[in-house]
N, C-alpha and C positions, 0 to 999 in steps of 0.2 A: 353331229354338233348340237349342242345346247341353244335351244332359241333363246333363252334371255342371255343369251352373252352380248345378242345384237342391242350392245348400248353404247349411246353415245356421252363421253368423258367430256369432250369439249364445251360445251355449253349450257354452266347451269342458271337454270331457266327461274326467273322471277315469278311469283303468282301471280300476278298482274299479266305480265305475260302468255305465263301457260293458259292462265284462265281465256284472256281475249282468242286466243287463238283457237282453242276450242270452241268456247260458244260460237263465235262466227262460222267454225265450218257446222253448227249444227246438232253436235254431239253431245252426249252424254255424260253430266261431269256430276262427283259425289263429294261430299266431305266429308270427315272424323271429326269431331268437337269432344276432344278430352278434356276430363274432368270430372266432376261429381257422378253428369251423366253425360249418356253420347247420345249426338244429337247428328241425325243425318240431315241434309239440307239437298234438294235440286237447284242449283243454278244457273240450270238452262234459261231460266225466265228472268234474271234478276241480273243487274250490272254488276260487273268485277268488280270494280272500285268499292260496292256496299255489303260485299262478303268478305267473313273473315276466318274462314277456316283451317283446321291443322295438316290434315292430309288428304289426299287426294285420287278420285279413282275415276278416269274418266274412259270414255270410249268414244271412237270418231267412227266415220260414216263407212268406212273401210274396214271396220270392227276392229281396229287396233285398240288395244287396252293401254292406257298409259298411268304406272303412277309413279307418284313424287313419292321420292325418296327423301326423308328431313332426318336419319340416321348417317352418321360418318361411317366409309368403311376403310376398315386400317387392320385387314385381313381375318376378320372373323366372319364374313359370310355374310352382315346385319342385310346388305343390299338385294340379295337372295332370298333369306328366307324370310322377312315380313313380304315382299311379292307375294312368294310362293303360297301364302295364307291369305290374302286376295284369292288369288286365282283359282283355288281349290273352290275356295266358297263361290265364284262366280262361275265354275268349270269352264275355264278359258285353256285353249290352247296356249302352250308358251311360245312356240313361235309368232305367235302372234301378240305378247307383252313386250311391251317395253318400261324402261325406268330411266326417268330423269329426275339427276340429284336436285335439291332444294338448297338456296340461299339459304342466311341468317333472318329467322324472321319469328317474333313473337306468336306471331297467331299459328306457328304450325305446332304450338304447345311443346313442350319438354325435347330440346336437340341434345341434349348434355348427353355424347353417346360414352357412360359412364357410367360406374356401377353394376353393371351384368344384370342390366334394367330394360333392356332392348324388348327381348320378344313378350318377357315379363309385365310391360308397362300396354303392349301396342299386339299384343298376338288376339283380345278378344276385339278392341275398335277395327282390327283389319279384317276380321270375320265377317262384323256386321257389314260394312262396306263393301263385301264380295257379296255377301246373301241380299243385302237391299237394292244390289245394282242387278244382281239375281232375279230376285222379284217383280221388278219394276219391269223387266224385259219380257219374263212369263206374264204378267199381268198386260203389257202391251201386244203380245202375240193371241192374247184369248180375246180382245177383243176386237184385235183386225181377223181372227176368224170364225168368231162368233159362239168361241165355247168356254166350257167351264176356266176359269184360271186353273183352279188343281189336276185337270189333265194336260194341262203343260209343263214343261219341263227341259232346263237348262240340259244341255248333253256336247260337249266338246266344241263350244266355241256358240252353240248355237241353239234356238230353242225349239223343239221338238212337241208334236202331238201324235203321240201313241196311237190314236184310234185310227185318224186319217191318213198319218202318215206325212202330214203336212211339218215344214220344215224351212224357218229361218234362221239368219247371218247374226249376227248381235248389230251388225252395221247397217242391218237392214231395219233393224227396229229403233233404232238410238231415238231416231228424231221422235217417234210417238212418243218412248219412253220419258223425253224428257219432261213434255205435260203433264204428268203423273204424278200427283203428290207424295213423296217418300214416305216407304211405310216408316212407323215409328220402331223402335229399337225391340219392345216386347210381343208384338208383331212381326217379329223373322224368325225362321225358321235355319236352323242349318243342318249342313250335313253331319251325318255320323261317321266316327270314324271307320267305318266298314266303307265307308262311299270315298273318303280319302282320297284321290288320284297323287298329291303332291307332298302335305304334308306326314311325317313321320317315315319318308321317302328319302334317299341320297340325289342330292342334283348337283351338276357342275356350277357353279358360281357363276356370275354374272360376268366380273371380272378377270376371268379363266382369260379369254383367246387375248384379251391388251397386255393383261402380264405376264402370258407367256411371248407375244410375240413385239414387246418395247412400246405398244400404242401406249401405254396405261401411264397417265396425267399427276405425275406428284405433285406436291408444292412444291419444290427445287427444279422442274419443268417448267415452270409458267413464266415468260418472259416476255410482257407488253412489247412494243415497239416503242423506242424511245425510253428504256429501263437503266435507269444507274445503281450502279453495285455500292452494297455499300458491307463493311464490316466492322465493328465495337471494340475498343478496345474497355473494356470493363473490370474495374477496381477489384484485384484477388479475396479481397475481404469485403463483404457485404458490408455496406451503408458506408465504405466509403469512398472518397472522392479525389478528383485529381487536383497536385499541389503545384505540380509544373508539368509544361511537354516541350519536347523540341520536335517537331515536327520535321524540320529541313530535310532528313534522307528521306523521310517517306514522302515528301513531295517527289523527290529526284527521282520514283519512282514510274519507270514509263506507265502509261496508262493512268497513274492517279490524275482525279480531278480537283479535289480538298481535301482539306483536315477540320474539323471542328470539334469543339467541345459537345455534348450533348450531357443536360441535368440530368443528376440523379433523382431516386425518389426518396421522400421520408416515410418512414414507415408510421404505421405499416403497411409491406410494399406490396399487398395482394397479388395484383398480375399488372401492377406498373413498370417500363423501360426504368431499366438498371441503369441509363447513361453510361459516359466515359468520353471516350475520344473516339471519334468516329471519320473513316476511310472513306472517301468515296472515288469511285474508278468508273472506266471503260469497262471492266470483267472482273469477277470474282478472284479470280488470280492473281490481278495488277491489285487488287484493294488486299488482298492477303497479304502480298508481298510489301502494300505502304504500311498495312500494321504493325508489320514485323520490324518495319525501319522505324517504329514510334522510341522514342527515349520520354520513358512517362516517370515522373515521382507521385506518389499517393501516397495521402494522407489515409489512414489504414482506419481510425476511426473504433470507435470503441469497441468494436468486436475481434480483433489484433488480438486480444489477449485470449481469444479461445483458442485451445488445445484440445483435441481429442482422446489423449490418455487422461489427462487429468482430469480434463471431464465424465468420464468412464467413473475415476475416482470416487467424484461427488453424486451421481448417480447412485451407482450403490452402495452407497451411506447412505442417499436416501432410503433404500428401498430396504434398507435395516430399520428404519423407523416407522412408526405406527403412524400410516397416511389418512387419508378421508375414506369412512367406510362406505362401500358404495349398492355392496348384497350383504345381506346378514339374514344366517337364520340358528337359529339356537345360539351357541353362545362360545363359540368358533375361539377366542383368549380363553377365557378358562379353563377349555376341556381342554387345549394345548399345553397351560398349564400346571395343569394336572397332570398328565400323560407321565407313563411311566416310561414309554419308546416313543420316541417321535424321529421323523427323517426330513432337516432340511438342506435344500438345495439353493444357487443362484444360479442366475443364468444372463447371457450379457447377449448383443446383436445390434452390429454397427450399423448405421446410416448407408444406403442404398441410394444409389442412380439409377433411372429410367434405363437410360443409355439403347432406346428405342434405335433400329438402322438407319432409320431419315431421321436427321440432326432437324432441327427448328429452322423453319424459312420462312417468311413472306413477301408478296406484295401487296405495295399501298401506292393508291394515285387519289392524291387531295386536289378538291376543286371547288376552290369557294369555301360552302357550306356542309359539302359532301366527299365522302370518302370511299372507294373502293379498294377490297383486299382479297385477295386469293392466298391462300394458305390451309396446310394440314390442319385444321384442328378437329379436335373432338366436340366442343361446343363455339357454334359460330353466332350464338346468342350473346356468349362472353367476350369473343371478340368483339360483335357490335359495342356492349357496352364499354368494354376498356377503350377502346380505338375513339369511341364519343368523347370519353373521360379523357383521357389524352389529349382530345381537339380542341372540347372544348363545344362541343357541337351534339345536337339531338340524335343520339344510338340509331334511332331509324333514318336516318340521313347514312348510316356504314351500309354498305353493302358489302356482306362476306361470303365470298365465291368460296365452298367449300373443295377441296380438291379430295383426291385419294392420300391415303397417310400411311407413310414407309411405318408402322406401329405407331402407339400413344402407350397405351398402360398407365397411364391417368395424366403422365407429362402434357400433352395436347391439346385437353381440356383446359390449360393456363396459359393464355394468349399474350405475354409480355411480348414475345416478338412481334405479335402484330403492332402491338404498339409503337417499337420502334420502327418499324418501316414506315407507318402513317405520320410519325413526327418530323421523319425527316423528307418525306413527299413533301408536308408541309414548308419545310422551311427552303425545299430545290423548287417546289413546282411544278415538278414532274414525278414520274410513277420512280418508288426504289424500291429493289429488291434485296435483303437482308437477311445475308445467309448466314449460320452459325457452325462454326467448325466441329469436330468430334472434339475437339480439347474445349472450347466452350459450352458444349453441351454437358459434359463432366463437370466443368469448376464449377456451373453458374446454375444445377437445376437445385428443382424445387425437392428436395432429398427426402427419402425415406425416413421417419423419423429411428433413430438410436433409441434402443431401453435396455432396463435394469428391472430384472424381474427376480422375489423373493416368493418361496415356496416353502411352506412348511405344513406338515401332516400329524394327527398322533393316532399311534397305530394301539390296535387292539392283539392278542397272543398272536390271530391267525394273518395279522400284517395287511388287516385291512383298516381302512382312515377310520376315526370314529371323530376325527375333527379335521379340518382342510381352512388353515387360510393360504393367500395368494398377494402381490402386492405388485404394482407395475407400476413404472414411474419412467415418464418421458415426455421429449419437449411435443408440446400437441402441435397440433397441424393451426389451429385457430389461430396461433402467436403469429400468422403469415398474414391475419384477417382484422385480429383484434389485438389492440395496445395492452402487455402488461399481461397477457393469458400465459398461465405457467401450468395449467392441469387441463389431462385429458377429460372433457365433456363424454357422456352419455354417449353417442357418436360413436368414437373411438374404443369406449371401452364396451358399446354394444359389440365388437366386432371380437369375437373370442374370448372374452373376460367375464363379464357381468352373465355371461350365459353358459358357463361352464353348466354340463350337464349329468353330474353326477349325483346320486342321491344318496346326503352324507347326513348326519344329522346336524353336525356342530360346522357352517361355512360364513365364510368371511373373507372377503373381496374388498382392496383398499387401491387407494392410488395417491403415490403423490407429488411434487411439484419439483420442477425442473425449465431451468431458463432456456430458450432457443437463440442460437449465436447464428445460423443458417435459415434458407429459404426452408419450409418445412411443407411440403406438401405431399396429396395419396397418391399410390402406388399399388401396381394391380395386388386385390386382394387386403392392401394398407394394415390396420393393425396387426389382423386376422395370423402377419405373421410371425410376429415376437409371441403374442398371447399362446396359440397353438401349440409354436415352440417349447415353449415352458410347461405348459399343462399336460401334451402328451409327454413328454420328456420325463417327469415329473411321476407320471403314472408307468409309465414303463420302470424308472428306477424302483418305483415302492412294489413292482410286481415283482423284479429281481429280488426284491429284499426277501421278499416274503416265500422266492423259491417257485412261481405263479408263471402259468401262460401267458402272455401281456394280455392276448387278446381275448380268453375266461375273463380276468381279471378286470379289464376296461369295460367289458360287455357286465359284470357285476354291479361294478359301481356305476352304472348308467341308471340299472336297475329297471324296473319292470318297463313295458309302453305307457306315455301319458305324455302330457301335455305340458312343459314347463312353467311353474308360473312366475318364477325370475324372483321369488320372496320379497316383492313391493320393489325391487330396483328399479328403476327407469331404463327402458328396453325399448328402442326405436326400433327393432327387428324391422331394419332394413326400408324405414319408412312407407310398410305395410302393414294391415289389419293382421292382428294375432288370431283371430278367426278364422281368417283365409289361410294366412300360413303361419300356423303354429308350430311350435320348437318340437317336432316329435320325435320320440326318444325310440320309438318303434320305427321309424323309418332310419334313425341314424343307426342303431343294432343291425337291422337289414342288412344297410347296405356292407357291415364292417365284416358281415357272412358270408357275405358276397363275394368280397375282395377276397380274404381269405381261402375258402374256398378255391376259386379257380388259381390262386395264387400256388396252390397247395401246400399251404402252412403248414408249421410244424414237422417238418421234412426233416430227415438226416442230413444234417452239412456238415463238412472237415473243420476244423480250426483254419480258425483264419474265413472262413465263410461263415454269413449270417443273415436271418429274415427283419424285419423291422417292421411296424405297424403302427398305424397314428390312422383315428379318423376324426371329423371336424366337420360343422353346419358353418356353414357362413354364406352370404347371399339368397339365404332362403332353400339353400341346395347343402347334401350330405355327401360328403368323399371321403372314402377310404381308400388307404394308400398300404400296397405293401412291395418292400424294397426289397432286392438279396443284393447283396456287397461280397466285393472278395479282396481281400489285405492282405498283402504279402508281407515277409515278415520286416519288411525294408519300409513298408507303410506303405506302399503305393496299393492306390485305390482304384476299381473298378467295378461296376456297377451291370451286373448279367443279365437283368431282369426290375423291371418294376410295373407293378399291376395295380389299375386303379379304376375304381368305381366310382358311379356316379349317380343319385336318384337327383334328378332336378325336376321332377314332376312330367309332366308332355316334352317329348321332345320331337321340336318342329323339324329341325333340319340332322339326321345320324352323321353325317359324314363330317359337317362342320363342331358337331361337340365333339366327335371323337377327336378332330385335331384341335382344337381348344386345351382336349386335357392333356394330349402326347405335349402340346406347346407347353401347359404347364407343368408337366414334369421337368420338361426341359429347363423353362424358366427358372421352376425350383429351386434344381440343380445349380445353375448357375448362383444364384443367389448364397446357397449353401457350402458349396465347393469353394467360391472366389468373390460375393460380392461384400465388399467394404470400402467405407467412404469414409478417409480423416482428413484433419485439419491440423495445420501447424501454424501458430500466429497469425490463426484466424486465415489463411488461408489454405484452401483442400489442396490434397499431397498430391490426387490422382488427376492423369489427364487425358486420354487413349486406351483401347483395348489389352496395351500392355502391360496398364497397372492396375487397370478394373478389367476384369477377364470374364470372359464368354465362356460357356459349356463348349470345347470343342469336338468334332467329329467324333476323337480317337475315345473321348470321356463320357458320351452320351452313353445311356442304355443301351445294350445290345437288342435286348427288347423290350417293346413298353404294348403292355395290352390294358383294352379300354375294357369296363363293363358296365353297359348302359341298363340299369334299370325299368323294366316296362313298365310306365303309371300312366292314371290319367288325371293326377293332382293337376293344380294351376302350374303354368309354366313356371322355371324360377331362372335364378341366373347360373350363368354356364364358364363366362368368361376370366371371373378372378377365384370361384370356390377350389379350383384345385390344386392351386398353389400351395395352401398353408398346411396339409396332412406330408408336404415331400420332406420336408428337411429332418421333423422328428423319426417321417417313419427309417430315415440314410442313415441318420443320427445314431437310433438304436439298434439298427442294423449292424453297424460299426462297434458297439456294445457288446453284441452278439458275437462275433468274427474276434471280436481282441481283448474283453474284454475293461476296453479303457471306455470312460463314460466321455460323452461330450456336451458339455454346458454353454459352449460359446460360440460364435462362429466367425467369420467362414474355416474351413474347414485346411484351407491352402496354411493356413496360421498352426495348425495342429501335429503333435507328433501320434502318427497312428501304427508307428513301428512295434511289434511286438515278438516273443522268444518264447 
């Protein structure tokens, strides 16, 4: 068995808390202070209440290690491996760790577990934290035996002197250690990776034995004593509102306890309660069943007139006209037209739902001044703040009990449900839990945004660019944030666009404006995969043209190793230093060898069989993806094989990336094969798994192998980069096999029959 499995779900523990209880037994307690710089602190000597640190590394008198966890986990591993980087640097036994999750709380610095920013943000301040608590225990044991520090030496739980052979517990030292002034941060020392015991190792997850064996704490779990159910009935079109209800069956319903109206919000609606009409019961079933008895008229509000064909429409006429230029280098119009061959393309990619396995839940118990909430999210900072915003009351007055999360994929991190559970505690008095159906969690999410993407090339004899523009145009994500925002920000368009990495002489990168009739918010991976879409697509067609490898061809126009310099566009890469992680072109070539290779490209296939290839940087990390598909001549599609690579720099945890990227293929796929979101008079078409569809068993890859690159760049992210290389590379695969190009998706919409 896994010793960090031994964790406990029920109880997440406040730092006030964890702190007191510690210092009183004596023990050993460290901090993280993210930010410019890290800053270790002892708090053995110093009251709870006047610390305010991010994370947490302590040890009791028993030598248990204990740290806080302020990362959500919603099956990627986060609760495992920032441990696991602890405890190497400290050489702690792991049956002897434990991990208790963290409340919502500013001072533990950044909880947004978001972005595939996790080990990326927090893999060097958990080092120091294992090495300082390291230290402090060697330098406590040299001087309760009177020798050098440097002949002592942390060794499996304990600290050792070589010469003597003398030998203490970590719990045996805590107390001295705690007297000990923390060394400072350029003052540690850590291990090499040859010394390594945990990280760049496979370990079972923390969470292994609760979810295998039912202990494991969802948000749809959590049920106070004294909880009333409640569920929304919520206007099919955004922003608007109820114009009558008849309430009377859904009273007659056993088990309901009321009906009330609850306000909408004015936008814009960030992560405020949607209102509507609201159920309250005895159980979640008696409140479903008064929903269903609601007789509601709404007023539908000016978003009734959005359509998703005809907005399709107006998209791409946008994306025919000359938008805001956002990269330019040479002189990308011109040499287009001049061009004596040129090849362009469009390409289209509807609106996406999370449609994560745990639907949105929470609970909220208001009292007074203060609030308490338990619920999945990915940031429990956001929930503080909206749940405050909502109340009416100081964000540190919420306390938000993070639980485990059936998935997020960015859905998660938007805590409108908390909001409604704390509004309507507020107005019973007691704690409500507010659960979201799978048909609600389709109408009412924060969607994938739609685009319309134009591509055009001018090609030289040998059918290579000697000019590239590009144009993208879609409702941004900001219109959920900010009034009146119709164009994607730097942001969005840093995510696959503005960083196309080809070395062309004549390019030109534009974008342009488009109204949001929908919640618009990200989705794992977010731009990274319209842009991707279009651009390897894109480059795959003009290899065709030209009679070309794709992947000679792709690897061409990358052009030599170097360092991108974005020709003055504005490039938030990922809201990290381009120093530290630069665009390298040599690491994206790499890894597109890689895949390849073990893929073994270029193979003899029959008709009707085909490889497919697409690689793509996004999150700091490079994938490449290569697909074989097999089309019968009836069109039915199957997929025998897809091999993908990965360099994301250090990889702390093998086992957990390797299923990150198997999960992303799969995601992919799904997306690619079935995922589409419309709207008809402003209200979405889809409701359940039957009309937005999952990758199922029979359609999954037969096989999917991982290829993790050996580095030891900085960590980068793991969790959304391998999404966006899957769909171009099925895409062109399907090119391959039949023939027929595909520009649009999902793929269920497509005739892929061929003779």
């Amino acid at each position: 068995m896994n010793a960090l499995e031994n964790v406990s779900h029920d109880a997440a523990l406040s730092r006030r808390g964890f702190l007191k209880g510690l210092v009183a037994a004596g023990g050993l307690v460290l901090s993280v202070r993210l930010g410019a710089q890290s800053v270790l602190a002892n708090v053995g000597a110093v009251g709870a209440d006047d610390f305010s640190p991010n994370l947490f590394l302590s040890i009791d008198k028993k030598g248990i290690v204990t740290i806080l966890a302020h990362r959500s986990e919603m099956g990627t591993g986060i609760r495992t491996a920032l441990p696991l980087v602890v405890a190497d640097e400290l050489d702690a036994e792991l049956d002897q760790v434990r991990i208790e999750q963290a409340i919502g709380d500013k001072r533990l610095g950044d909880q947004n577990t978001d972005g595939s920013k996790s080990i990326r943000d927090f893999y060097q301040p958990m080092r120091e934290a294992g090495a300082a608590a390291r230290a402090m225990l060697e330098q406590a044991a040299a001087k309760q035996w009177g020798v050098p520090v440097s002949e002592c030496k942390a060794r499996e739980h304990a600290i050792v002197h070589e010469k003597s052979g003398k030998r203490a517990g970590f719990g045996d030292l805590v107390e001295a250690a705690a007297k000990l002034s923390v060394p400072k941060v350029g003052d540690l020392t850590f291990k090499s990776p040859a010394q390594w015991r945990y990280v760049g190792k496979d370990h079972k997850i923390v969470d292994a034995r609760d979810l295998t064996t039912g202990a494991a704490k969802f948000g749809l779990d959590v049920t106070p004593e004294g909880t009333v159910f409640a569920m929304i009935a919520r206007s099919p079109v955004i922003g608007g509102k109820v114009k009558s209800v008849d309430s009377s069956a859904a009273k007659a319903v056993k088990g309901v306890l009321d009906v009330f109206e609850l306000p909408g919000p004015k936008p814009p609606y960030v992560f405020q309660a949607l209102g509507g009409v609201v159920v309250t019961a005895k159980n979640t079933w008696a409140a479903k069943k008064g929903r269903d008895a609601l007789k509601i008229e709404w007023d539908a509000g000016a978003n009734a007139s959005y359509d998703s064909k005809e907005y399709r429409k107006a998209l791409e006429a946008a994306a025919r006209k000359q938008g805001e230029v956002v990269r330019s280098r040479g002189d990308g119009k011109q040499a287009l037209a001049d061009a004596a061959d040129t090849h362009v393309a469009e390409y289209y990619l509807p609106h996406l739902a999370h449609a994560s396995m745990e639907p949105p839940a929470a609970v909220a118990h208001v009292k007074g001044d203060k609030c308490e909430v338990w619920a999945p999210v990915q940031n429990p900072q956001a929930a503080q703040e909206t749940v405050g915003a909502a109340l009416g009351i100081d964000p540190q007055n919420v306390r938000c009990n993070v639980t485990l999360l059936g998935g997020g994929f960015g859905r998660k991190s938007k805590p409108d449900y908390c909001a409604e559970a704390a509004l309507l505690s507020k107005r019973l008095g007691k704690p409500v839990k507010v659960v979201w159906t799978r048909e609600d969690d389709i109408r009412f999410d924060y969607y994938h945004s739609v685009a319309a993407l134009r591509m055009e090339a001018a090609l030289d004899k040998d059918g290579k660019p000697t000019a590239w523009l590009q144009r993208t145009v879609f409702p941004t994500i900001f219109s959920t944030f900010m009034p009146g925002a119709t164009k994607g920000g730097a942001m969005e368009l840093g995510l696959g666009f503005t960083d196309v990495p080809y070395d062309i002489p004549n390019l030109r990168c534009e974008v342009g404006e488009a109204e949001s009739h929908v919640r618009i918010g990200w989705l794992r991976s977010v731009s990274n995969i319209y842009h991707a879409f279009a651009v390897s697509t894109f480059t795959d067609e003009l290899a065709t043209k030209a009679g070309r490898d794709p992947l000679e061809y792709t690897l061409e126009l990358i052009g030599k190793p170097r360092e991108l310099d974005f020709d003055g566009a504005e490039y938030p890469n990922y809201g990290q230093p381009k120093d530290r992680f630069p665009a390298d072109t040599g690491r994206l070539k790499a890894v597109a060898e890689l895949c390849a290779q073990k893929a073994g490209w270029g193979k003899k296939l029959p008709k009707g069989r085909g490889q497919g290839f697409a690689v793509h940087r996004s999150f700091l990390s490079y994938v490449a993806v290569v697909a074989e598909v097999e089309v019968g001549k009836d069109g039915k599609l199957s997929i025998p094989r897809v091999d993908i690579a990965l360099d994301c720099g250090l990889v702390v945890s093998p086992d957990r990336v390797r299923a990150q990227m198997e999960g992303s293929v799969i995601f992919g796929q799904s997306l690619t094969l079935h995922g589409e979101i419309t709207a008809t008079n402003g209200a979405i078409d889809q409701s359940n798994f039957h009309d937005y569809q999952m990758t199922r068993m029979h359609e999954a890859p037969r096989e999917i192998h991982v290829h993790l690159v050996d580095s030891s760049a900085p960590p980068a992210g793991v969790g959304e980069p391998g999404v966006p290389p899957v769909a171009p590379a099925i895409c062109s695969a399907i090119a391959k096999a039949t023939g027929k190009r595909i520009r649009e998706l999902p793929l269920m919409k497509q005739d892929l029959s061929w003779s």
